[in-house]
C-alpha positions in Angstrom: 24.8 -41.5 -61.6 22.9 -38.5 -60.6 21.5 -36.8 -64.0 22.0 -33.8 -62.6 25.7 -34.2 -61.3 27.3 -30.8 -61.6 25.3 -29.2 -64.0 26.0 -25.6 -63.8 24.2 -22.3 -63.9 25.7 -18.4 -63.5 24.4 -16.0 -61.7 24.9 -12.2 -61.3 23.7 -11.1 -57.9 23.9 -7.1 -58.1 28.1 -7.1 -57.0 29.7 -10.0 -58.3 28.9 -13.8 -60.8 28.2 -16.4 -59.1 28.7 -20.3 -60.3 26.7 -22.7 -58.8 27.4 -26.3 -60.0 25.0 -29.3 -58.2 27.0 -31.9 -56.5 23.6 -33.7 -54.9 19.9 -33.5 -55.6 17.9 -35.2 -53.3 14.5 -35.2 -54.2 13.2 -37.8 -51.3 14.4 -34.9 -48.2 13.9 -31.7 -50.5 17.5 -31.0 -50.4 19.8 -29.5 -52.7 23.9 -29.8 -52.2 25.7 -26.9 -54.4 29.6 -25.9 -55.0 29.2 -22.3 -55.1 31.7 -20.2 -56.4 31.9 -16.5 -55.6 35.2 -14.3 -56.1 37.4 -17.6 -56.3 36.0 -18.9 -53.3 34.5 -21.9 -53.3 32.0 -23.5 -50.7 29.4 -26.6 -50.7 26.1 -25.4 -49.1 23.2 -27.3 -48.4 19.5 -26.2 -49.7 15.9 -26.6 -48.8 14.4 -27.5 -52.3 10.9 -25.6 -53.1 8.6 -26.0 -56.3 6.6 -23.1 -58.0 4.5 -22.7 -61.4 8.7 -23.0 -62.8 9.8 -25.9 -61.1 12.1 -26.9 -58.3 14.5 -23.9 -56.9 16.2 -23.1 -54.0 16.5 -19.6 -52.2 19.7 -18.0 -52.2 21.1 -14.6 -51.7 20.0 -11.9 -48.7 16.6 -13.6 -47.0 16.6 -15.8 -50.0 15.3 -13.2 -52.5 16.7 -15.3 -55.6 14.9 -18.1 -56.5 17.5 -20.3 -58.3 15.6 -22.5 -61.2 16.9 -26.6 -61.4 15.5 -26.3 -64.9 18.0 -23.3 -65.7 21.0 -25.4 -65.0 23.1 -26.7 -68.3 26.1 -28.8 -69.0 29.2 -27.4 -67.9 31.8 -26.3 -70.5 
């Protein structure tokens, strides 16, 4: 079982909260599968995974300007 297997994280992105909950981490290809949820809508997107001095994160948001943390994501409730 994936350790990661949909941990969750919330995010605010200026209009509305976002929910992204991992359904794959691939370390091997650098690729990241999400569910994210935005205004009830729910779709599974696929990642390029990147490190920096924080970790592994993937770019998300208008020309990728947030850099969403692996380490950030918890247990969902």
């Amino acid at each position: 079982m994936n350790k990661f297997y949909l941990k969750e994280f919330q995010h605010f992105d200026g209009e509305d909260d976002v929910i992204f909950n991992i359904v794959e981490l691939n370390a091997d290809s650098n690729k990241i599968t999400v569910a994210v949820t935005k205004c009830g809508k729910i779709s599974v997107t696929e990642y390029d995974l990147f490190t920096d001095e924080n970790g592994l994160y993937f770019e998300y948001g208008v020309a990728g300007q947030e850099h969403i943390h692996i380490d950030d994501f918890k247990e969902a409730d």
